[in-house]
Biotite code that builds the C-alpha atoms (Angstrom):
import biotite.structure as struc

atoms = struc.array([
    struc.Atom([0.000, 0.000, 0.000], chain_id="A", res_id=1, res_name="UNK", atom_name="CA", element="C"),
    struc.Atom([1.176, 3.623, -0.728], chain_id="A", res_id=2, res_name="UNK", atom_name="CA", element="C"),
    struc.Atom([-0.196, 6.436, 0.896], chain_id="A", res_id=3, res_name="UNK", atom_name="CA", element="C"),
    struc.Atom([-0.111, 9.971, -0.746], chain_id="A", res_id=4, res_name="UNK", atom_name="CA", element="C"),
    struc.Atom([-1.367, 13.518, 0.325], chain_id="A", res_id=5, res_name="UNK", atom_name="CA", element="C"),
    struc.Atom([-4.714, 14.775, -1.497], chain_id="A", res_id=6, res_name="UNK", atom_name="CA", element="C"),
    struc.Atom([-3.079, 17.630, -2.740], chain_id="A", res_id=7, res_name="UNK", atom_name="CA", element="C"),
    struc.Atom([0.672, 18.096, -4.717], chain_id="A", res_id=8, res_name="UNK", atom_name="CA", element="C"),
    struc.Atom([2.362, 17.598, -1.167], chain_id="A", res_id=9, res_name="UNK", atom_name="CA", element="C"),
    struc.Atom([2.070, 16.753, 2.093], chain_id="A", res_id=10, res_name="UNK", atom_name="CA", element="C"),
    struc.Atom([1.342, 19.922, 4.337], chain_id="A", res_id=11, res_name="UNK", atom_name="CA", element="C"),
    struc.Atom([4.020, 21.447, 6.382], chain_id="A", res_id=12, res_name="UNK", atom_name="CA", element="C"),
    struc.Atom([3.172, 20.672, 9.718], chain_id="A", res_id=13, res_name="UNK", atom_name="CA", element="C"),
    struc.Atom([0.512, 18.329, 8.884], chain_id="A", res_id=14, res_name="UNK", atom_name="CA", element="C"),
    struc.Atom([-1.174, 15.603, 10.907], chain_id="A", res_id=15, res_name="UNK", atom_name="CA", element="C"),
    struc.Atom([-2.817, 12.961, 8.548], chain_id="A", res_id=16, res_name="UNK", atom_name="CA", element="C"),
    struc.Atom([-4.505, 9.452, 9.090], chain_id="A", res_id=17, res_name="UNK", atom_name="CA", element="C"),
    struc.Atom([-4.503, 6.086, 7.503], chain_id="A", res_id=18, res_name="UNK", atom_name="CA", element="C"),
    struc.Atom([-7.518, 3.579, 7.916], chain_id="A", res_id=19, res_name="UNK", atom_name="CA", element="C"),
    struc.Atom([-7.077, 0.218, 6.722], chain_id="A", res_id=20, res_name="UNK", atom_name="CA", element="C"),
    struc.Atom([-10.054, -1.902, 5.966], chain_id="A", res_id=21, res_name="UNK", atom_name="CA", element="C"),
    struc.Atom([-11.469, -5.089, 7.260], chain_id="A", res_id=22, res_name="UNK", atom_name="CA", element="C"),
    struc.Atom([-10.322, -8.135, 4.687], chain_id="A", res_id=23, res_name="UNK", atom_name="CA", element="C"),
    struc.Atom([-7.446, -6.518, 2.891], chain_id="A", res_id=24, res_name="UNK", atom_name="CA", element="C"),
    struc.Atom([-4.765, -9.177, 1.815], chain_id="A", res_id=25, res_name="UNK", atom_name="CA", element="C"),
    struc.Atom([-1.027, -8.982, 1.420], chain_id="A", res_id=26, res_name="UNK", atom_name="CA", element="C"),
    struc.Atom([0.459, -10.883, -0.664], chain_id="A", res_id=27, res_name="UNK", atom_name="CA", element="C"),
    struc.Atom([0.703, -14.263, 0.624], chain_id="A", res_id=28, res_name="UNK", atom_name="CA", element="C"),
    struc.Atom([-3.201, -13.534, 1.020], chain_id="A", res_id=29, res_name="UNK", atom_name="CA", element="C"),
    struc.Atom([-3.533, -13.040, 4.106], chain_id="A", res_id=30, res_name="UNK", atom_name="CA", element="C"),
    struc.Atom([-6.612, -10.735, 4.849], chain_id="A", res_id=31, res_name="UNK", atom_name="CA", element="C"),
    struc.Atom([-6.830, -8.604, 7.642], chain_id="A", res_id=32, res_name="UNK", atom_name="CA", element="C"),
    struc.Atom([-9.428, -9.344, 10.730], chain_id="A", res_id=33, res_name="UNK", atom_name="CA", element="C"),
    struc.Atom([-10.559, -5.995, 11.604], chain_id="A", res_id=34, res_name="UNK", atom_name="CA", element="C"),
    struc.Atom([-10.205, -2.644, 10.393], chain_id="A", res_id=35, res_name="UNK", atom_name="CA", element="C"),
    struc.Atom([-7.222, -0.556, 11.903], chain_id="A", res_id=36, res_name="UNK", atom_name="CA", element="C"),
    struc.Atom([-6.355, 3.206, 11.722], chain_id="A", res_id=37, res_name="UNK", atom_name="CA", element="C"),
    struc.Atom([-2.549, 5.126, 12.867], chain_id="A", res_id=38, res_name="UNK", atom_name="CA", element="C"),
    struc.Atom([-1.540, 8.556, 12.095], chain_id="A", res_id=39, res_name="UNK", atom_name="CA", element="C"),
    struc.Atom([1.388, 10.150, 11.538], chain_id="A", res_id=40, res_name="UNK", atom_name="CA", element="C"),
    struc.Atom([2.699, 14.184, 11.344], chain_id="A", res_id=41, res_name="UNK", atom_name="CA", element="C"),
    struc.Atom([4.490, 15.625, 8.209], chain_id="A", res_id=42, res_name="UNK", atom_name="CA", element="C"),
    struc.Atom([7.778, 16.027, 10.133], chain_id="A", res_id=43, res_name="UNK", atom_name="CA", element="C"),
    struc.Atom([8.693, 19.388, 7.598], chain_id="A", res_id=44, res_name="UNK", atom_name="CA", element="C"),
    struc.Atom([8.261, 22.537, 9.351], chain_id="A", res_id=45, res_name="UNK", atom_name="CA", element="C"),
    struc.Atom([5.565, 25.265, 8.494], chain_id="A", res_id=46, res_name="UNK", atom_name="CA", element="C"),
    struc.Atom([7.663, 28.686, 7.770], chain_id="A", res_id=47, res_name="UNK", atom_name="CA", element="C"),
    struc.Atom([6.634, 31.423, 10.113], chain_id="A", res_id=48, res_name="UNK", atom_name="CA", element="C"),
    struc.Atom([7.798, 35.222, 10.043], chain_id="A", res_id=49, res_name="UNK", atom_name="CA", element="C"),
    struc.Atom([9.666, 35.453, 13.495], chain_id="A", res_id=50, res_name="UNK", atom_name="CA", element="C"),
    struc.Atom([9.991, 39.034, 13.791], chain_id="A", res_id=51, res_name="UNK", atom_name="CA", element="C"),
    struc.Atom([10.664, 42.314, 11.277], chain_id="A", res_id=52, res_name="UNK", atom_name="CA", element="C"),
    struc.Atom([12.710, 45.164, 12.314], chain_id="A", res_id=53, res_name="UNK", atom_name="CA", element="C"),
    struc.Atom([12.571, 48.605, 11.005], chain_id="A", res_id=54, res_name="UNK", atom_name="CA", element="C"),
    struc.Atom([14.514, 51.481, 9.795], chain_id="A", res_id=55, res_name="UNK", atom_name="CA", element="C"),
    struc.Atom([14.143, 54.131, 10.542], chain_id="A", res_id=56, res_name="UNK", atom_name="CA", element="C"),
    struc.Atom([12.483, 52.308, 14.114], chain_id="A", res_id=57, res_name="UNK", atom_name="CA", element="C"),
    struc.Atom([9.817, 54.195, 15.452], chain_id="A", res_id=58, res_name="UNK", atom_name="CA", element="C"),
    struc.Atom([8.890, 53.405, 19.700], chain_id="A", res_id=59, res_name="UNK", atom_name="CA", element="C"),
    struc.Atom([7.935, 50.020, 18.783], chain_id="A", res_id=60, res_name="UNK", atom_name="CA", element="C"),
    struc.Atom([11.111, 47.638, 17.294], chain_id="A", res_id=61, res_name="UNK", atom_name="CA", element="C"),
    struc.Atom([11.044, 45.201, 16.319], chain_id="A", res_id=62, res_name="UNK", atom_name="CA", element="C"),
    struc.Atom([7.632, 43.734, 15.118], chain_id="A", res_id=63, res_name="UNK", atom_name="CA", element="C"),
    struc.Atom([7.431, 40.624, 17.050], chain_id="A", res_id=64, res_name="UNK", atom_name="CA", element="C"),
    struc.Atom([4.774, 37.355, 16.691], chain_id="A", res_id=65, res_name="UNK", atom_name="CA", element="C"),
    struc.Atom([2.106, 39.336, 19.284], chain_id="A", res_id=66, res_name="UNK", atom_name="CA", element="C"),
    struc.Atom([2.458, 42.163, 16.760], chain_id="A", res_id=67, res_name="UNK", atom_name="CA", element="C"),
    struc.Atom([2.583, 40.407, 13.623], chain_id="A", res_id=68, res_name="UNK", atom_name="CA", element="C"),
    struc.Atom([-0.770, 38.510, 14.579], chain_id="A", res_id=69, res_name="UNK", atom_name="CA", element="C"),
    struc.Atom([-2.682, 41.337, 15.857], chain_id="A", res_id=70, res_name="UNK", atom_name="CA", element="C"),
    struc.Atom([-4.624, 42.029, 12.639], chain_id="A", res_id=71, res_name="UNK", atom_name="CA", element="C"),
    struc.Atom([-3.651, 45.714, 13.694], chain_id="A", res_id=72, res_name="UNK", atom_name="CA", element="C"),
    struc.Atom([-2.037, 48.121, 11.547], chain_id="A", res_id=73, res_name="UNK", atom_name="CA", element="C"),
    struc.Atom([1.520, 49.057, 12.562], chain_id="A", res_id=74, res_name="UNK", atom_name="CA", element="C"),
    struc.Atom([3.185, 52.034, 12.713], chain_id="A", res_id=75, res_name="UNK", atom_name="CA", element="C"),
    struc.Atom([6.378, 52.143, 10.288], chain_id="A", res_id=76, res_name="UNK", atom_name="CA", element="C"),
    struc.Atom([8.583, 55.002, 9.732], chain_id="A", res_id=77, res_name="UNK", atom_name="CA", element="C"),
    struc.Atom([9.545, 57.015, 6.772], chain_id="A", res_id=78, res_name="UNK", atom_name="CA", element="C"),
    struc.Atom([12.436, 58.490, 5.846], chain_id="A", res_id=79, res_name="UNK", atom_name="CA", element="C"),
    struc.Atom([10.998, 61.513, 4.244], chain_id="A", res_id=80, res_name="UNK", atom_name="CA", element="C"),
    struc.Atom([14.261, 62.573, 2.759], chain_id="A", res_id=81, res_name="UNK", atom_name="CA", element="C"),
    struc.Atom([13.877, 59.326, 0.103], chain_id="A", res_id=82, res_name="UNK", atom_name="CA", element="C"),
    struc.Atom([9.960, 58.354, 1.247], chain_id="A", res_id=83, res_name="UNK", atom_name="CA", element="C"),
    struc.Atom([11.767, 55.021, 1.812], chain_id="A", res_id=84, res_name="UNK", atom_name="CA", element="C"),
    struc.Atom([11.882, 52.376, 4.848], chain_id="A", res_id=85, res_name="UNK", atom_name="CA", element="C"),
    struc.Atom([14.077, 48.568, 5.508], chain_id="A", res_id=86, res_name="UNK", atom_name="CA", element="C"),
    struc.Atom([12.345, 45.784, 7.060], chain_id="A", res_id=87, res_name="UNK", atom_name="CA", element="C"),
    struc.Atom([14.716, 43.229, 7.563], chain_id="A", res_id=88, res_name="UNK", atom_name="CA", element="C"),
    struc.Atom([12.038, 40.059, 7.733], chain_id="A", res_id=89, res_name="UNK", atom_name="CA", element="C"),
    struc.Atom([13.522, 36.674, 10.190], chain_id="A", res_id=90, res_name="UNK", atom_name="CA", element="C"),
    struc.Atom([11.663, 33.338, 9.173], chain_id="A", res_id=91, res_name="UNK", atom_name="CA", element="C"),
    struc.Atom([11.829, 30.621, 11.444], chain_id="A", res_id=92, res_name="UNK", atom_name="CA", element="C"),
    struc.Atom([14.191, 28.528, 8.882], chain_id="A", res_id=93, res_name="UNK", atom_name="CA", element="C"),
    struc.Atom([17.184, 29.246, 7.229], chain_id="A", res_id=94, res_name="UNK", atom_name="CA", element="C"),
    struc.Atom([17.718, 29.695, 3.377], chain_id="A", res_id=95, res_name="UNK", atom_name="CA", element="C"),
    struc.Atom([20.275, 30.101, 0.959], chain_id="A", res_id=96, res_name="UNK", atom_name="CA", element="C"),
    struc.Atom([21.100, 32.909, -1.285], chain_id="A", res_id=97, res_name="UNK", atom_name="CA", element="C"),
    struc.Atom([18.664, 31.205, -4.213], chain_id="A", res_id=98, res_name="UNK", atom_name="CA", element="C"),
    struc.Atom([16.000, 30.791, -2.173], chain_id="A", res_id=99, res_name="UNK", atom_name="CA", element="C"),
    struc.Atom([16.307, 34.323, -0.867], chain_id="A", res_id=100, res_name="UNK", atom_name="CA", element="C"),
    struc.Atom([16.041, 35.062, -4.790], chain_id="A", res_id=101, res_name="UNK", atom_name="CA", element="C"),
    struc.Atom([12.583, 33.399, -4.762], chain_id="A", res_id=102, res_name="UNK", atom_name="CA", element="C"),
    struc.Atom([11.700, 34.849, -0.970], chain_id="A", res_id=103, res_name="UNK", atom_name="CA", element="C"),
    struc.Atom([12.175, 38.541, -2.414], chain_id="A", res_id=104, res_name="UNK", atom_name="CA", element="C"),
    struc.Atom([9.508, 37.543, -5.637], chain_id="A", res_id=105, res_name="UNK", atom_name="CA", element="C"),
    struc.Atom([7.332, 36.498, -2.897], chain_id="A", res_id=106, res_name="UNK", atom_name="CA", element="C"),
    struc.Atom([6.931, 39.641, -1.021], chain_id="A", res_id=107, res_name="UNK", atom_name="CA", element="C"),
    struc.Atom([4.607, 42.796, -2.271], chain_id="A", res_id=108, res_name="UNK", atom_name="CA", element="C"),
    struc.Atom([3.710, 45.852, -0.571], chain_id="A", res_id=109, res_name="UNK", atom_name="CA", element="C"),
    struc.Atom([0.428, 47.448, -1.539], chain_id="A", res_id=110, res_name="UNK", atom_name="CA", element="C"),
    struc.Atom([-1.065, 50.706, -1.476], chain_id="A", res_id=111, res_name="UNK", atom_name="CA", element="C"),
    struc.Atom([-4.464, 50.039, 0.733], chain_id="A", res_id=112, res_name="UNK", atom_name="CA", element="C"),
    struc.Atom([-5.760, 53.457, 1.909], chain_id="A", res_id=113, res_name="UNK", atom_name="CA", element="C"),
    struc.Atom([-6.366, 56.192, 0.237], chain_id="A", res_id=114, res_name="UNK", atom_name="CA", element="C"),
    struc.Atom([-7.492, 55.429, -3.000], chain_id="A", res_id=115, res_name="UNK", atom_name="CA", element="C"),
    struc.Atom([-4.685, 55.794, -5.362], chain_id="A", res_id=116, res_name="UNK", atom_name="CA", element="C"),
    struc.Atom([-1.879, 56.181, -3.055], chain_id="A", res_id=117, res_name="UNK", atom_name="CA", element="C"),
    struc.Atom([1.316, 54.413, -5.153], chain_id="A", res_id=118, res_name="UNK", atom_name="CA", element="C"),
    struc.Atom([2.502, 50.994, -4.280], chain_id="A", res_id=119, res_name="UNK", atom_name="CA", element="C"),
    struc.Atom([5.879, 51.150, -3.346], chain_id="A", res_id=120, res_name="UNK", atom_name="CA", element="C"),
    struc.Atom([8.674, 49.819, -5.129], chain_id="A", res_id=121, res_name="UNK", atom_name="CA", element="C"),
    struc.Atom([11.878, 47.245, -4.221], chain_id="A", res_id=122, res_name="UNK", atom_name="CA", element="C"),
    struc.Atom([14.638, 49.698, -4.279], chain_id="A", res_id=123, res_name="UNK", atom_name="CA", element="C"),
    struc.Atom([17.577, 47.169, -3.182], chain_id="A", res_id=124, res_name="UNK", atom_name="CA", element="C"),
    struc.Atom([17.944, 43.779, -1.132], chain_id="A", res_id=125, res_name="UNK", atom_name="CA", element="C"),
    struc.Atom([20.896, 43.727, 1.172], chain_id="A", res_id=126, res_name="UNK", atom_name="CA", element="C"),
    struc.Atom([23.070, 40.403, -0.357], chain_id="A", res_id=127, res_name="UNK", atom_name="CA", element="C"),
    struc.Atom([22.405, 37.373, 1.788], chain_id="A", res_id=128, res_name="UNK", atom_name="CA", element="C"),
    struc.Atom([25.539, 34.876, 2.188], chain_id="A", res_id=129, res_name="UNK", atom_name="CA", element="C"),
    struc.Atom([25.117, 31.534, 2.923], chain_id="A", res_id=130, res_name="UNK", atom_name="CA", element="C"),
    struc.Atom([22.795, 29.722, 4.849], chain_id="A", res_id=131, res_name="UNK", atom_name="CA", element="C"),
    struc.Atom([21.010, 32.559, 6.730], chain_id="A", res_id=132, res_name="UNK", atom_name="CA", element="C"),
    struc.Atom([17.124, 33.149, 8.408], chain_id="A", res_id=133, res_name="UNK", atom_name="CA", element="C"),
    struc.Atom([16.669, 37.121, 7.851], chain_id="A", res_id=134, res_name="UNK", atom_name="CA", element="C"),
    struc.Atom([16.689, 38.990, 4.420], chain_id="A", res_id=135, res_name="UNK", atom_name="CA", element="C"),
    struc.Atom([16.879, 42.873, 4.437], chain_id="A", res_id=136, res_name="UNK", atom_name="CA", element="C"),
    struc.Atom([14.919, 45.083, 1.824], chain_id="A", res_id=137, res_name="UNK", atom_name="CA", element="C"),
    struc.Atom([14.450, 48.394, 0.845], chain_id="A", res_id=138, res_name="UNK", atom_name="CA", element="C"),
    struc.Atom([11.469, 50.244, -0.532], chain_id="A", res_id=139, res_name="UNK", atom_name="CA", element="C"),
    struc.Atom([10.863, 53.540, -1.958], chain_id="A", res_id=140, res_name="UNK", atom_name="CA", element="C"),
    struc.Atom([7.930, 55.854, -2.717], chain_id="A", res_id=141, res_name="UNK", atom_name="CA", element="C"),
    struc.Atom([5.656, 55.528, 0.501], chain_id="A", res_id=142, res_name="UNK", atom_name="CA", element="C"),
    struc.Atom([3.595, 58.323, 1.223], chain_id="A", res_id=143, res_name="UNK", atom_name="CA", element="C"),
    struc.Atom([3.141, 59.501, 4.651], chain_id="A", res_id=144, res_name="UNK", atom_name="CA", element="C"),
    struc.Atom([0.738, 62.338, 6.288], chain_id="A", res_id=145, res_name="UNK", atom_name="CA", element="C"),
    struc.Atom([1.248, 65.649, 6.082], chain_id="A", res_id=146, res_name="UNK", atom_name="CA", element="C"),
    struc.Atom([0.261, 67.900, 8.876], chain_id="A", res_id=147, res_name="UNK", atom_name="CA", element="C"),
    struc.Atom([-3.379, 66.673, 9.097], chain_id="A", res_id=148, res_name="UNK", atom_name="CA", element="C"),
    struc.Atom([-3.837, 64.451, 11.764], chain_id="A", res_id=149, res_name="UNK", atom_name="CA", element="C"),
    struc.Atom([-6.881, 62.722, 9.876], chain_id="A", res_id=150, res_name="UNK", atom_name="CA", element="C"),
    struc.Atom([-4.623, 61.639, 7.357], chain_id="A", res_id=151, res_name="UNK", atom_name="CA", element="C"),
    struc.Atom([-3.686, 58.152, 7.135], chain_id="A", res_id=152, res_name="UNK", atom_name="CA", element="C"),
    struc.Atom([-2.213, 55.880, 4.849], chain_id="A", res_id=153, res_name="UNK", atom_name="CA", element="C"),
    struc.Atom([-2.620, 51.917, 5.132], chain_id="A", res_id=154, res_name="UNK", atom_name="CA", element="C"),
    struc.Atom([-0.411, 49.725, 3.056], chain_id="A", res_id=155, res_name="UNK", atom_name="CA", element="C"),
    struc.Atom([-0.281, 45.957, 3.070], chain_id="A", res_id=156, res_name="UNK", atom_name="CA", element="C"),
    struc.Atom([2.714, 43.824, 3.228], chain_id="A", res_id=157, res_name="UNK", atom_name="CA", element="C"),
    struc.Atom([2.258, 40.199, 1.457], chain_id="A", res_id=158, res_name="UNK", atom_name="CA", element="C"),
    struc.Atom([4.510, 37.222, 1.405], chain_id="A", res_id=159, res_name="UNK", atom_name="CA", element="C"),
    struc.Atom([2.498, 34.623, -0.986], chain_id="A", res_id=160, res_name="UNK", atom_name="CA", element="C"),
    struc.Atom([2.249, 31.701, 0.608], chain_id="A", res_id=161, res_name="UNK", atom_name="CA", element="C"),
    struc.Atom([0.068, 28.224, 0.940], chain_id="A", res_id=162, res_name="UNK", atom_name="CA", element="C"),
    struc.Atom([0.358, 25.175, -1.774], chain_id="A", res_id=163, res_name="UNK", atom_name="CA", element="C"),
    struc.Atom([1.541, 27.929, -4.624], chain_id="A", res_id=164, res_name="UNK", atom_name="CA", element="C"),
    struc.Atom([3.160, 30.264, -2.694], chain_id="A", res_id=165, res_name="UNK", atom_name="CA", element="C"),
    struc.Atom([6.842, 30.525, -1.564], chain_id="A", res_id=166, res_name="UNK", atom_name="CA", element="C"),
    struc.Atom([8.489, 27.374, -0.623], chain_id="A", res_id=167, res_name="UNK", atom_name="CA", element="C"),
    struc.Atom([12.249, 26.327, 0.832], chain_id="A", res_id=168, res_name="UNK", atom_name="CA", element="C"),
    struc.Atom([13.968, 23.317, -1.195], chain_id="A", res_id=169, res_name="UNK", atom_name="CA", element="C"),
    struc.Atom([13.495, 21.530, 2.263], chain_id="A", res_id=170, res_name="UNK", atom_name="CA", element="C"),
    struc.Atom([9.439, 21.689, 1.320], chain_id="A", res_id=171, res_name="UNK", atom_name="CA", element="C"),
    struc.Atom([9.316, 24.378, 4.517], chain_id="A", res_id=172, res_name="UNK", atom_name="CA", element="C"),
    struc.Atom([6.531, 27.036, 3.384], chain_id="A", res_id=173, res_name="UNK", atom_name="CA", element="C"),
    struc.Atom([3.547, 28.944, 4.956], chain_id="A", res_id=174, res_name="UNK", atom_name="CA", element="C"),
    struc.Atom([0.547, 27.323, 5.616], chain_id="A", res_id=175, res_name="UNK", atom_name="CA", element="C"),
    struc.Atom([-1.206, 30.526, 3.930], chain_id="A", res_id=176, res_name="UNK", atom_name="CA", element="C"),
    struc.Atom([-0.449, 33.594, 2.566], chain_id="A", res_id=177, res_name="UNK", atom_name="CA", element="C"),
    struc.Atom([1.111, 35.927, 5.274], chain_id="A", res_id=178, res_name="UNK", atom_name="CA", element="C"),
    struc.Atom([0.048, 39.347, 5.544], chain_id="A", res_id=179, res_name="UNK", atom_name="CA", element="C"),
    struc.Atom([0.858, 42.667, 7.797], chain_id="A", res_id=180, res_name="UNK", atom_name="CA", element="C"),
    struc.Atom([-0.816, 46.126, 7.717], chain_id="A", res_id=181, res_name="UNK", atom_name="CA", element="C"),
    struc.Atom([0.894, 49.597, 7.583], chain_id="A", res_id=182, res_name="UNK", atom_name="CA", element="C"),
    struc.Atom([0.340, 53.032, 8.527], chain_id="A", res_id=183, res_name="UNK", atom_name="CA", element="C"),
    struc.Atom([3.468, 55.432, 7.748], chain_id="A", res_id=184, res_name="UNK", atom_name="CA", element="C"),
    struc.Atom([4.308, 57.877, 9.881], chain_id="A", res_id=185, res_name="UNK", atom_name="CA", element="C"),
    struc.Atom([7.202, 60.720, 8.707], chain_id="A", res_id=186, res_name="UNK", atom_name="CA", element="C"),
    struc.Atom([10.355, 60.581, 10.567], chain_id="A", res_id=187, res_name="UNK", atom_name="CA", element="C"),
])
């Protein structure tokens, strides 16, 4: 007998179940008595986003899981000089300079709030060497408030994830897309 996931793979972090049915034979014929079940856990880990620090920081560095969970937006910094800001993003696995490639096509920040504020742009990507967990970016054109202090603007950070999303050569990935929401603020 060969068991295989549903889907493409097994799921990172998975728990799945096999039942075996009364009377099936092997091949000597023997058939089995009773019906029997076992399960077993997909022993490759699901890829989290640890933590995300800032620059510039604002009172609150880094983003942390409490933070990154909170549905929330959170306040980022702007350096109004270049209307630019670095998050350097730490998974909870390690990956190598190609997979960092793919990591960097995998992350998007989008304009949310207000309508027709620009998406910002991937200005640079700090080189990673070697095996490493973190990756640092830089992007440009964020818009921030001006003196009004009704003025807001939300922004959405994405790293695709789930079945078609990113995924480590180990099979690591996220169990769904991950997402973060933004206000600027000018510093």
């Amino acid at each position: 007998i060969m068991v295989c996931p549903d889907g493409d793979d097994w799921a990172p972090g998975g728990e799945y179940s096999v039942t075996i049915g009364e009377g099936i034979e092997d091949k000597a014929g023997n058939a089995t008595t009773e019906a029997f079940s076992f399960g077993f856990p997909v022993a490759t880990p699901v890829l989290e986003v640890v933590s995300i620090a800032n620059i510039p920081p604002l009172a609150h560095e880094p983003f942390v899981a409490a933070d990154l969970s909170s549905g929330e937006p959170l306040a980022i910094g702007i350096d109004i000089s270049m209307d630019s800001h670095t998050f350097t993003i730490v998974l909870s696995e390690t990956f190598t300079p190609v997979e960092a490639e793919r990591l960097v096509k995998a992350i998007s920040i989008h304009a949310l709030f207000p309508y027709g504020a620009a998406n910002p742009m991937l200005a640079s990507m700090l080189p990673v060497y070697g095996n490493q967990n973190s990756i640092t970016l830089d992007f440009t054109g964020f818009s921030t408030p001006d003196s009004n202090p009704e003025e807001r603007f939300l922004y959405r950070l994405s790293i695709d994830g789930g079945e078609r999303g990113f995924i480590l050569d180990s099979g690591a990935r996220f169990r769904d897309d991950f997402e973060l929401l933004l206000e600027t603020a000018p510093y």
